[in-house]
C-alpha positions in Angstrom: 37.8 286.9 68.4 36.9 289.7 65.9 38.4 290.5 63.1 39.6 293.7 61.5 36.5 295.5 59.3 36.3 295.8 56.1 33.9 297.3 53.8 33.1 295.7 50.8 32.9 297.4 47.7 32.3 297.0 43.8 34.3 298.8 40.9 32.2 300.2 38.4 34.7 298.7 35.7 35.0 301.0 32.7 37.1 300.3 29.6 41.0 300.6 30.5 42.5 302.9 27.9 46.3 302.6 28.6 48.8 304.8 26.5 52.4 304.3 26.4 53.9 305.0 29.1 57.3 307.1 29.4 59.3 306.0 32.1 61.7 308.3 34.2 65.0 307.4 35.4 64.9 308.5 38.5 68.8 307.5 39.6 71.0 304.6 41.9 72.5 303.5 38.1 74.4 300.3 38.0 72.8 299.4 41.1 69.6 296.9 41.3 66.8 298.2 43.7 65.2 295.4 45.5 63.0 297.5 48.0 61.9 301.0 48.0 59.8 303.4 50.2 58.6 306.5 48.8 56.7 309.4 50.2 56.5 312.8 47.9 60.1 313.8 47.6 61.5 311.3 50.2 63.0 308.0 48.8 64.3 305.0 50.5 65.8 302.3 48.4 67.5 299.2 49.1 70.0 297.8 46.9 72.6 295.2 45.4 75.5 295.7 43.2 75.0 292.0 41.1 77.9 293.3 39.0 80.2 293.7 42.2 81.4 297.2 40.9 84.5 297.9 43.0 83.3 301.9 42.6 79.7 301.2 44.1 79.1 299.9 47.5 75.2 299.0 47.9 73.1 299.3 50.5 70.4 301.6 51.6 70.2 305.2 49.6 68.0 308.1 50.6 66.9 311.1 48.6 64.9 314.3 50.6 64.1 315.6 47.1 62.7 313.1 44.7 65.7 311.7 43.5 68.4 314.7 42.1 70.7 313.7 45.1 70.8 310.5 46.8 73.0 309.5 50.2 73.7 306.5 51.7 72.8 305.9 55.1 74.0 302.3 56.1 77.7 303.4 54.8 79.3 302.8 59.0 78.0 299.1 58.2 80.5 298.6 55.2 79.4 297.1 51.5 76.0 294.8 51.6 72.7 294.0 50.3 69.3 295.0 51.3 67.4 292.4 52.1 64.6 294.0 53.9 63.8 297.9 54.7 61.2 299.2 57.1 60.5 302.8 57.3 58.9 303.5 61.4 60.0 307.4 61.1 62.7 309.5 59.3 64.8 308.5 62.2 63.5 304.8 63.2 64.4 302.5 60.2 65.1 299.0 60.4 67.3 297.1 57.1 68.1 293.4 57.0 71.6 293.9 55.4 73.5 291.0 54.7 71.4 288.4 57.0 71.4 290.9 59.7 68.6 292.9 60.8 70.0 296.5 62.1 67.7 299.5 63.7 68.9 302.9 63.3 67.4 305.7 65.7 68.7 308.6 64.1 68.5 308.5 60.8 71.4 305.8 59.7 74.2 307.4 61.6 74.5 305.2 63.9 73.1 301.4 63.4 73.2 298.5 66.2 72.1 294.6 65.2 68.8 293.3 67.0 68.9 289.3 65.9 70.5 288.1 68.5 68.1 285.5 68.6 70.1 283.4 66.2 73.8 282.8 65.2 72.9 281.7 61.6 71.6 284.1 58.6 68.3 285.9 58.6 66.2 284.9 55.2 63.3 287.1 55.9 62.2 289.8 58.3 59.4 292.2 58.8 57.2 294.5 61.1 53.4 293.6 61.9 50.9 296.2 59.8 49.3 296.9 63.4 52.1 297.1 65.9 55.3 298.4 65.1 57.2 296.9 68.1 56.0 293.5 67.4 58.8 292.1 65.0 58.9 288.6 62.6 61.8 287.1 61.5 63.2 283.6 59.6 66.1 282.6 60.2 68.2 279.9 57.8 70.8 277.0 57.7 71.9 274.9 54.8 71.4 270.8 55.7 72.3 268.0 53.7 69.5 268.0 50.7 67.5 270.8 52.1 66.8 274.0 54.2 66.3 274.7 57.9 64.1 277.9 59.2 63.1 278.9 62.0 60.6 281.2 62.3 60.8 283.8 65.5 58.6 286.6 67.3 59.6 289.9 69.6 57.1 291.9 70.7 59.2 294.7 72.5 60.8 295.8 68.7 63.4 293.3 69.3 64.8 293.1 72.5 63.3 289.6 73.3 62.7 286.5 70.9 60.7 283.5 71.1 60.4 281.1 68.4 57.6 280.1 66.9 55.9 276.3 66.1 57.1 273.8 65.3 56.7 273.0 62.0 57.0 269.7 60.4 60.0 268.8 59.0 62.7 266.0 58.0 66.2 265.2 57.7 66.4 267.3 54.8 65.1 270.3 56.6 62.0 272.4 56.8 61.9 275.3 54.6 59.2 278.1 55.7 57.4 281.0 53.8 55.3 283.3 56.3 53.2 286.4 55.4 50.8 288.7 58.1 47.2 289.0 57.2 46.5 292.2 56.8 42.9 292.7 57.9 42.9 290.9 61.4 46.3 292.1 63.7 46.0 288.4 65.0 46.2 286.3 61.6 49.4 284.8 60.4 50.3 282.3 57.9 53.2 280.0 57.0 53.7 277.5 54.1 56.2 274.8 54.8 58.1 272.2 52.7 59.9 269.5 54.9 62.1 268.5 52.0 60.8 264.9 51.6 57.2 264.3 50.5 55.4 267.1 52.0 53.9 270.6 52.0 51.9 272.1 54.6 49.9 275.5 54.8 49.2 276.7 58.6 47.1 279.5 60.1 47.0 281.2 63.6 44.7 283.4 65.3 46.6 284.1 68.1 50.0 285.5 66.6 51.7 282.5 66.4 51.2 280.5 69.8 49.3 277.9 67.9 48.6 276.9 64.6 46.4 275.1 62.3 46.6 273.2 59.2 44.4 274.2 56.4 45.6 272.5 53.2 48.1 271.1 51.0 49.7 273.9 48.6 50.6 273.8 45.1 54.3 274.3 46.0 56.1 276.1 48.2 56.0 279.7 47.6 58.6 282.4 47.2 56.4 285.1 48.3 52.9 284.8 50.2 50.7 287.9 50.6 47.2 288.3 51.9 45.0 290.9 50.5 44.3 294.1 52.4 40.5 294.8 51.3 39.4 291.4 51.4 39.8 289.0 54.7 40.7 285.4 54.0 42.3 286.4 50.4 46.0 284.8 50.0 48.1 284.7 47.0 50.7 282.7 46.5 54.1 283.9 44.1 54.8 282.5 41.6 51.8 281.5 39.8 49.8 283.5 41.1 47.7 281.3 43.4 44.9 282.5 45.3 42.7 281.7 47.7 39.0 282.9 49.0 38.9 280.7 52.0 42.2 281.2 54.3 44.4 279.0 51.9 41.4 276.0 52.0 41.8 275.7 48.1 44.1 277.4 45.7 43.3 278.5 42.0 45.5 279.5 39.4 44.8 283.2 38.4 47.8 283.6 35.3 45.3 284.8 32.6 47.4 287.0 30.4 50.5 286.5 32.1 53.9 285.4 29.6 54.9 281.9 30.0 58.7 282.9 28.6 59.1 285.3 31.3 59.7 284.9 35.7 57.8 286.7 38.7 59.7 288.9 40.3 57.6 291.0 42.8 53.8 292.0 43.9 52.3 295.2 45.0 48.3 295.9 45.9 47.5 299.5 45.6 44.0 299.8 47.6 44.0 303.5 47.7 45.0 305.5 43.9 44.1 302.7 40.8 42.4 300.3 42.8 44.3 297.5 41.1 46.8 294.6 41.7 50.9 294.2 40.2 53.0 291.8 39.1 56.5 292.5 37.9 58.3 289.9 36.1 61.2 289.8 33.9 59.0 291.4 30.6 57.2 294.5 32.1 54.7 295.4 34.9 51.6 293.5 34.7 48.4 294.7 36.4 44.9 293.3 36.8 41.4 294.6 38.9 40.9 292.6 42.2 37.7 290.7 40.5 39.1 290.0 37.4 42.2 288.7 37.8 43.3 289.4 33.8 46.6 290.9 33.5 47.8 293.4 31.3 51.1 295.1 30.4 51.9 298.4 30.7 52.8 299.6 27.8 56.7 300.5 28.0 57.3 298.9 30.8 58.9 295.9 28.9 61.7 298.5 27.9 63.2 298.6 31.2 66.1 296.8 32.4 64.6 293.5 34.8 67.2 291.5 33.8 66.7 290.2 37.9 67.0 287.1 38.9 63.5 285.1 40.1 62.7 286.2 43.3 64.5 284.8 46.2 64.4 287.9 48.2 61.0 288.7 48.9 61.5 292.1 46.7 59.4 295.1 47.6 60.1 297.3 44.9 57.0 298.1 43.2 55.6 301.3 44.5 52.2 304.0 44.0 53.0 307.3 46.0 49.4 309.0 46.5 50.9 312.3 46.7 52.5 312.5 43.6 50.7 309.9 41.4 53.7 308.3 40.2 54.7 304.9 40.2 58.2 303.8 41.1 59.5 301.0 40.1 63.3 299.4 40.9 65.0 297.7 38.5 68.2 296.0 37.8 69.9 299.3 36.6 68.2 301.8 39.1 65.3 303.4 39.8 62.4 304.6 37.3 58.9 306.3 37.7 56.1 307.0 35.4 52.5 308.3 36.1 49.8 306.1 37.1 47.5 304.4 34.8 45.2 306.6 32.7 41.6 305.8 32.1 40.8 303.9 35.4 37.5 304.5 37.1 38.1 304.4 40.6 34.2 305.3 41.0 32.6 303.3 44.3 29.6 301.9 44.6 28.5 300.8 48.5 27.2 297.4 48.5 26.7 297.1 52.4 22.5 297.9 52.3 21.2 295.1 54.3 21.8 292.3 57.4 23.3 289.6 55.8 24.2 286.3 58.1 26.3 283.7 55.7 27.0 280.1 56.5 30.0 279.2 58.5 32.8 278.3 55.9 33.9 275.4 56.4 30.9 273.1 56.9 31.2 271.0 58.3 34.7 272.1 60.1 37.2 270.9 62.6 37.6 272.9 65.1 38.1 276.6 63.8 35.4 278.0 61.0 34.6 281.5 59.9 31.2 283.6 60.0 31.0 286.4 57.5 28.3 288.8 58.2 27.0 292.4 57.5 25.0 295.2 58.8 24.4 298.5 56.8 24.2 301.0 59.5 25.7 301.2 62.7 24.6 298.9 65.2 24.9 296.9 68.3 25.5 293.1 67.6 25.8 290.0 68.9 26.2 286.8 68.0 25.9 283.5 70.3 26.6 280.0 69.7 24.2 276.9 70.7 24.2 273.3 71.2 21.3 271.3 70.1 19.7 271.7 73.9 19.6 275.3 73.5 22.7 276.1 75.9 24.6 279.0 74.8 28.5 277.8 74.3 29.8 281.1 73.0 29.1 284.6 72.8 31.4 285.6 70.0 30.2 289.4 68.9 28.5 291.4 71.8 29.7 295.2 70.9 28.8 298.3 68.7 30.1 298.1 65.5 29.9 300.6 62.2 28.0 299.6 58.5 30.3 297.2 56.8 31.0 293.6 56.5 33.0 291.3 58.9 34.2 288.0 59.6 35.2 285.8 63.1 36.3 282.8 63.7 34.4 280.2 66.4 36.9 277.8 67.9 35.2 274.5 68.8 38.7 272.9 69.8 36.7 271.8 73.3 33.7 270.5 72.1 32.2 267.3 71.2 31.3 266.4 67.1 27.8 267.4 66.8 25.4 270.0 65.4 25.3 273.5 66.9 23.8 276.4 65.9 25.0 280.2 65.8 22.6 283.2 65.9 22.8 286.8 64.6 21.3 289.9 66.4 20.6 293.5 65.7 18.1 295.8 66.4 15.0 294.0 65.3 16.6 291.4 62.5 17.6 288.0 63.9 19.1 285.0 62.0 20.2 281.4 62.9 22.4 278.8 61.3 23.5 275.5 61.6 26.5 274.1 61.1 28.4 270.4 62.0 31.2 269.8 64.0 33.0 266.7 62.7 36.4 265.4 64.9 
């Protein structure tokens, strides 16, 4: 099955001068914003009232011209929190208010509930990257000493459910933390604490119809993200964790980060600074993908994040291309200031030869991953071979352009042994070996 491509690239790191920066209030006072979408002059934001402000009712605001007038759209749904906000189209947006999921059509004037999946509360909900009918959601009941989720799947934007699993659990419950990977359209992953002894951290590669385990997190997360450059990358909130190899092994990545302060939310912006966010409770931390030191922007520590930790999977860390600005929501409204100054976002193209790595891992029971690269476009294949010579697999057999990719072999049918896996195009050929253990 192959993967999504990705190119890899280096940052020609030059010295990060950062000046103060001066924040804008950009409006939604007295209310905290928990999500946000922006786009030039159009703003969605999500909110709370945490100081239950008989004047305010929160919910989902919207402003057509970058914040001097804001509207809310969800107002026919009564007072509630955001909990989750998808933006399809001006007129196709999707809020989880409350523990509900709604879908408007036109634009919040009308809204109609699509989790009828489940009679109990919806913890989490989102939209896969790749297709936006294809819709994720955890549901949640309170047990004696624990939680139980459930974690469901619709693939006609929410007409039909199916559940997902299962996952280990116990009489105490099995409390799940799922994220999409966003470089492969048929990755997910879920981490899973059964209350009792135990955590687990599964992967699929078929959407969800079966899973595998992979390792034994630190703890169970609030938030799990996977990176959007680089397949296999997963980090884990708080902490932050992350992983190289699918979640095989976790390393702790808090270099500069306050001990006195709590995580809050996480944003990747792959496209204007190149660079990674953290926002806890003492400013907006950022750090270059192959660093992983984090610095404060300067001024951001002024701003009211007086938030609770994260128990919402908040989304409200944002870099709008079009303007340059970053918004950022905060316990008292909604502020912007201009991206970081002094940031080199200069490329330099690493792809200039056939590569063929080792199968990672080695040996490996039954799924493992081959990375590989080609600098040019090319047609490709690659086979797989038992010791005999008989070809078992033919896992890459198409055109594909310069860049570097990954796919998984499943060997879930096959005997332990030693086979072999060969890499073809145009005139360079390559073999490895690698060990099936059961």
């Amino acid at each position: 099955m192959k993967k999504t491509v990705f190119i890899i690239f280096s940052l020609l790191l030059s010295t990060i001068s950062i000046y103060a920066q001066t924040w804008e209030f950009v409006g939604l006072d007295s209310l905290a914003v928990y999500h946000l979408s922006v786009s030039g002059d159009t703003i969605y934001a999500g909110t709370i009232d945490r100081n239950n402000n008989p004047t305010i009712n929160d919910g989902l605001y919207f402003s057509s011209n970058g914040g001097n007038d804001w509207i809310q759209l969800d107002s026919t749904l009564g007072d509630g929190y955001i909990n989750g906000l998808y933006i399809i189209s001006p007129e196709n947006l999707f809020i989880l208010k409350s523990g509900t999921i709604f879908k408007t059509t036109n634009n919040g004037q009308s809204w109609s509930p699509v989790n009828n999946f489940s009679t109990k509360q919806i913890r989490w909900f989102g939209i896969s990257p790749f297709n936006q009918n294809e819709l994720y959601a955890i549901d949640e009941i309170v047990v004696p000493g624990g939680v139980l989720n459930n974690l469901f799947r619709s693939t006609d934007n929410g007409i039909n459910w199916v559940v997902l699993g299962p996952f280990p659990g116990s009489s105490h419950g099995s409390e799940l933390r799922f994220s999409f990977a966003l470089t492969d359209s048929m990755n997910l992953y879920v981490s899973v604490d059964d209350h009792f002894t135990n955590l687990y951290f599964f992967k699929s590669i078929d959407k969800g119809e079966n899973w595998f385990y992979v390792s034994w997190p630190p703890f169970l997360p609030n938030d799990i993200y996977t990176d959007k450059i680089i397949p296999n990358r997963i980090y884990l909130f708080p902490g932050p964790y992350v992983s190289n190899q699918g979640g095989l092994n976790w390393l702790l990545v808090d270099s500069g980060l306050t001990d006195t302060s709590h995580y809050l939310s996480f944003f990747q912006d792959p496209l204007t600074t190149n660079l990674l966010y953290i926002l806890k409770s003492d400013g907006l931390y950022y750090s270059h993908l192959d660093t992983f030191f984090w610095q404060r922007m300067d001024g951001s520590e002024n701003l009211p994040l007086d938030l609770p930790p994260s128990t919402r999977n908040m989304k409200n860390i944002i870099i709008d291309g079009e303007t340059r600005k970053i918004y950022l929501g905060t316990s008292d409204g909604l502020f912007r200031t201009n991206i970081l100054t002094g940031i080199s976002n200069e490329k330099e193209n690493l792809i200039d030869r056939f590569v063929l790595e080792q199968n990672y891992p080695n040996p490996f029971n039954p799924i493992t991953t081959i990375t590989y690269q080609i600098p040019k476009t090319s047609f490709v294949t690659i086979k797989v071979y038992d010791v005999l010579g008989n070809e078992i697999a033919t896992l890459v057999n198409e055109e594909l352009e310069a860049g570097k990719y990954e796919i998984d072999f499943i060997a879930r049918d096959l005997p332990s042994g030693i086979y072999f896996y060969t890499f073809r195009s145009g005139s360079f050929a390559e073999t490895k070996k690698m060990l099936l253990l059961k």
